[in-house]
N, C-alpha and C positions, 0 to 999 in steps of 0.2 A: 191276498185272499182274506175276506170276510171271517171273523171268529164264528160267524152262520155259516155262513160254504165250509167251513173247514170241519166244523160239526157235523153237516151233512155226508160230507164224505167220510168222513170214520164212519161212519152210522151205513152207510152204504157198502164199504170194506167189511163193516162189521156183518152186515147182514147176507155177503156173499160167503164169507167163512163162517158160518152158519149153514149154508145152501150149501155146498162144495162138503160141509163135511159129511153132511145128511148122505150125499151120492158114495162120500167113501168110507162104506162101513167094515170094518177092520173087527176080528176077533180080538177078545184080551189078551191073546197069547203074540198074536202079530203086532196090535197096538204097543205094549210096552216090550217085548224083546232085543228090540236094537237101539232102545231108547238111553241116553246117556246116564249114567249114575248120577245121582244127586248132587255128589262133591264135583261133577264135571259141568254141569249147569246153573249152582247157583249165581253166578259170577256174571249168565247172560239173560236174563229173566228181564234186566231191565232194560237195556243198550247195547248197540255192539261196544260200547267204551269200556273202557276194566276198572271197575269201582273199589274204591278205597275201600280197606275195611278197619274198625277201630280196634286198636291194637289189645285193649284189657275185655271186649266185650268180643270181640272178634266178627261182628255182625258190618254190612256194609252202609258206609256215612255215604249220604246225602251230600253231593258237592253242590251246591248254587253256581248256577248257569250251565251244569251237562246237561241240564233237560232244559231245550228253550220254550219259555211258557210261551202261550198266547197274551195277547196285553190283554190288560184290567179293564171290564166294561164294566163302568159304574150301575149301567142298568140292568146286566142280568146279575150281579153281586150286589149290591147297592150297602149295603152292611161289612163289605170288603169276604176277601175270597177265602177262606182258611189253606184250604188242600189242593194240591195237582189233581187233575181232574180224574187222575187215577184211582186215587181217593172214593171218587162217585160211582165208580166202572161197576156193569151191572156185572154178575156173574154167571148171570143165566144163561148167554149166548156162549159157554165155555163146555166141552166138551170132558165133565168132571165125572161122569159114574150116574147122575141124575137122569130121570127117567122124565120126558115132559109134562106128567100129573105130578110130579113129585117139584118138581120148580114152579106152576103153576100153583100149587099150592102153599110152596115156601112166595111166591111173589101177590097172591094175596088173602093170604090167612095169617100168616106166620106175623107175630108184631115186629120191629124191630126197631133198634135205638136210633134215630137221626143222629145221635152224635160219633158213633161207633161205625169205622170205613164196613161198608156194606159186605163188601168180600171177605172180612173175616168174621162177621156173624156167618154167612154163606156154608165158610169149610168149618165152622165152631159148628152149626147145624145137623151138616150133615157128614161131619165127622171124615171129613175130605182127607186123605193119606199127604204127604209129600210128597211121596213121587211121582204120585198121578198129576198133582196140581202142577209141578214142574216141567212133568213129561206136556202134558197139555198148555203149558205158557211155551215151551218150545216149540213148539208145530204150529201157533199161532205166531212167533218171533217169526219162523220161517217163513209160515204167509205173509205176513207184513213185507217181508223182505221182498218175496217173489213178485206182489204189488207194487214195489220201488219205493217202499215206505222209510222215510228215514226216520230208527229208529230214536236219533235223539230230541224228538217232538214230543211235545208234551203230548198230543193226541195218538201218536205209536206208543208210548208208557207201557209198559205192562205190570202189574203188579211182584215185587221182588219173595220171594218164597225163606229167606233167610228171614226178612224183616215181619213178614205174615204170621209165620208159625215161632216166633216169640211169644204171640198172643197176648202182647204187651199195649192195652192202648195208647198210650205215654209213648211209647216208643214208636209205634208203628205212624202217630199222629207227628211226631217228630219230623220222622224220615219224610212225610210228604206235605209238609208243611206245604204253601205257596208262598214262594219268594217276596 
């Protein structure tokens, strides 16, 4: 399959977990209650795989080849690729506490850095909690799953909530480097 078909379909997965969640609206109280603790989740935010973590920082390393990228198309990169597309992932289709005048507004008024991964200007913005952001990457792991998504694809990625709320760009650009 095509680096275009393959886009497309995330983009279509994407857009039905979007739809699907719109239809299932959940109080605060329902939404996070059975939701795992933070120390029970950071672990799978990226893969079902169990990611290494560094022993003196204790945050989780980036292994080369658990995420199978897509190959290098010189023409939509032409300057070479920096980051997993993860990296690029928009955050506005995430079911974070945002109101849709409120991402509509952060998606075009708000400036923000091209060099800085998008998702952590997002939760640096709007002051996004932990828990929510993790509770909300697991209900999307889940959808992915329920889809037959496998998650060690680069376009199943989800952003890791360990390596995010460092709010280190050195680090965080590290961790998603492209191979």
């Amino acid at each position: 399959m095509s680096c275009f078909m393959k886009n497309i379909v995330f983009m279509l997965a994407l857009l039905m977990l979007v739809s699907l969640s719109a239809c299932n609206k959940k109080s605060a109280d329902e939404t996070f209650s059975n939701e795992p603790s933070v120390d029970e989740t950071s672990e799978i935010t990226q893969s079902d795989t169990s990611i290494s973590t560094d022993p003196v920082t204790e945050l989780p390393v980036y292994v080369p080849g658990s995420i199978k990228l897509y190959e290098y198309d010189v023409r939509v990169w032409p300057n070479g690729k920096p980051y997993r597309d993860c990296w690029y992932m928009d955050p506005t289709g995430f079911k974070l506490g945002q109101t849709r005048e409120e991402k509509n507004y952060y998606l075009y008024t708000v400036e923000r850095d091209p060099e800085r991964m998008l998702f952590l200007q997002y939760i640096e913005y709007f002051n996004v909690p932990k828990e929510v952001f993790i509770a909300e990457m697991e209900r999307v792991r889940e959808f992915y799953i329920s889809l037959g998504a496998d998650m060690s694809l680069e376009e199943s990625e989800l952003p890791n909530a360990d390596i995010l709320y460092t709010f280190n760009d050195e680090i965080i650009n590290h961790y998603y480097r492209y191979e």
